[in-house]
C-alpha angles and dihedrals in degrees: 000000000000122000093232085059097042097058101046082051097050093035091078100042092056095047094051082053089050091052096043087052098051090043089056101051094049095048087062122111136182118249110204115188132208110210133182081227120081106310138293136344126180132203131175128250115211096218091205097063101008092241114154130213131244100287107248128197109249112172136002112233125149110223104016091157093151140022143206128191121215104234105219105020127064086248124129116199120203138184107236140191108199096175135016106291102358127093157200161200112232128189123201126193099229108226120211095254079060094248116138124234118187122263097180133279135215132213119264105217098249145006124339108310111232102212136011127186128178116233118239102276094043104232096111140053126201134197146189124219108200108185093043097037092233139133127204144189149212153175133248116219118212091264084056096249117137127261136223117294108282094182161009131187122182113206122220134211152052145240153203103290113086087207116047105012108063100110140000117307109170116201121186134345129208137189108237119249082267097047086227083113153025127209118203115200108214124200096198102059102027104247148090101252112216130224138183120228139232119182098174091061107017092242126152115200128196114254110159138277134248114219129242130205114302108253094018105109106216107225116164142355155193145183136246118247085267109051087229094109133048117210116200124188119218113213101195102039097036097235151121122234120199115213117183101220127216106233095208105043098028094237115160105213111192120232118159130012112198124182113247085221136050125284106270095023114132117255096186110125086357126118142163131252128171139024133198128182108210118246095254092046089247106111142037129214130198132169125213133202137209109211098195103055098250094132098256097119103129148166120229128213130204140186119220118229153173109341093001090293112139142205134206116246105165143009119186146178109288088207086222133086105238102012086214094177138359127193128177110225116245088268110074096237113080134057114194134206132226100193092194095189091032096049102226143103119219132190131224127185127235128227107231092215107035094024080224107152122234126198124252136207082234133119154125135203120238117169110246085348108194104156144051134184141165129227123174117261100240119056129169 
């Protein structure tokens, strides 16, 4: 073969490798993982085929039960629980090999929080304390550490359940679309409890509540796209509740309540987690969890409609016993696992047009994995 003729038919072919490389190696994103073990460990998903990378320790932390990424700086933030019955905020610098140095904590006024979100500026972090029905707040610094303690609200109240509602037992908190307030879902009383915010000084202030069903147990939530509804996952009665939100006053108005299962399932030891709100608006994702290892752990899908009201269009096997936390990559493609009690993380795929899951051949094992959240690949 002549030279001249080898090299225009080689020419192309190299160049198509070099693009796929390059494409393979941007599509890639961290995978950080809060466990109930010793700490966290981090792993990469490959965003083109939704392969995952030998799981890695990256950080001791006792009690790193959730995490929150910083969104524009390389900074991990970590509930902690440094000794028996008292617990922290942590912040980690995230180094580019993914493992976590520590970039200070403060206390967090109590027991182990269960959940922390920043607010959308990110100056502040807030947190939920369930066995003790508080809320707190703190300020970032510039480096992205954690400042002293701002504030500290202690719900009140009670509800139906003679388990699990006799006392407060707040569960989560989140900044609004427009970051003037947080509303804080608690299992205990059965309400989203309300707060004004205060970036400037990290301040939460008190500003109602709206009701959920009695006997629900509001646990997590999350917006539509367009920060007009409010959807609210009920952790007792395995449901989602939609609440339309005033913008300017920040008042949650119900107006559906859908079962996270299928009409007829049995709802006996079963419960919800976690809830994610796909990137275009257009989908809902929950995960549910048999308590008592029957093999009824699954994931539920639902369509958003008209006025931000949904419908439930699949539920499917979530390939893990006690679905603790599920997160979609930035990508839109992937949903991810955390099988708190079978210490694994799958992956299923999701389908672009219907937001249907699909199982994949794909998982890790992390030891009493709870938590899962993305960072990019490249910090500085």
């Amino acid at each position: 073969m002549a030279t001249s003729t080898y090299k225009t038919m080689i020419k192309p072919i190299l160049t198509s490798l070099l693009l796929l490389t390059v494409s393979t190696t941007a599509s890639e994103t961290r995978v950080f993982i809060g466990t109930g073990d010793k700490g966290i460990h981090t792993s990469v998903l490959n965003q083109n085929n939704g392969t995952l990378s030998e799981p890695v320790f990256a950080a001791e932390i006792p009690g790193s039960g959730f995490l929150a990424k910083h969104p524009q700086l390389p900074v991990l933030y970590s509930t902690g629980e440094p000794e028996r019955k008292t617990g922290s905020v942590e912040a980690f610098k995230i180094e580019p090999n993914g493992k976590l140095q520590p970039l200070g904590k403060q206390p967090s006024a109590g027991e182990k929080l269960c959940h922390i979100r920043l607010d959308s500026t990110s100056k502040m972090i807030m947190g939920s304390n369930y066995r003790e029905g508080y809320v707190i707040s703190f300020p970032i610094q510039a480096d992205g550490s954690i400042g002293k303690m701002a504030s500290k609200h202690v719900h009140k109240g009670s509800s139906v359940n003679p388990k699990r509602q006799t006392s407060p037992h707040a569960h989560s908190i989140y900044s609004g679309p427009d970051n003037k307030f947080a509303y804080a879902p608690d299992l205990g009383i059965d309400k989203v409890v309300i707060y004004k915010i205060n970036p400037a000084t990290a301040e939460l202030t008190p500003a109602g509540s709206a009701p959920a069903p009695a006997g629900a147990g509001p646990r997590h939530m999350k917006f539509g796209r367009d920060g007009k509804q409010a959807y609210v996952l009920n952790e007792l009665t395995l449901s989602i509740s939609v609440y339309d939100r005033d913008a300017a006053t920040g008042k949650l108005t119900s107006i559906q309540v859908v079962s996270t299962l299928p009409d007829g399932e049995d709802k006996e030891k079963r419960s919800c987690s976690e809830i994610r709100v796909s990137k275009d608006g257009k989908f809902i994702y929950c995960a549910n969890r048999d308590l008592s290892d029957k093999g009824r752990d699954s994931l539920s899908v639902f369509k958003v409609g008209e006025g931000g009201k949904i419908t439930r269009i699949q539920t499917i096997g979530a390939k893990v016993w006690v679905p603790r936390n599920i997160n979609l990559d930035p990508s839109g493609k992937w949903l991810l696992v955390a099988g708190q009690r079978s210490n694994d993380v799958p992956v299923f795929k999701i389908d672009p047009s219907t937001g249907k899951l699909s199982p994949t051949d794909v998982k890790i094992s992390v030891p009493k994995a709870m938590c899962i959240e993305f960072a990019p690949m490249t910090v500085k």
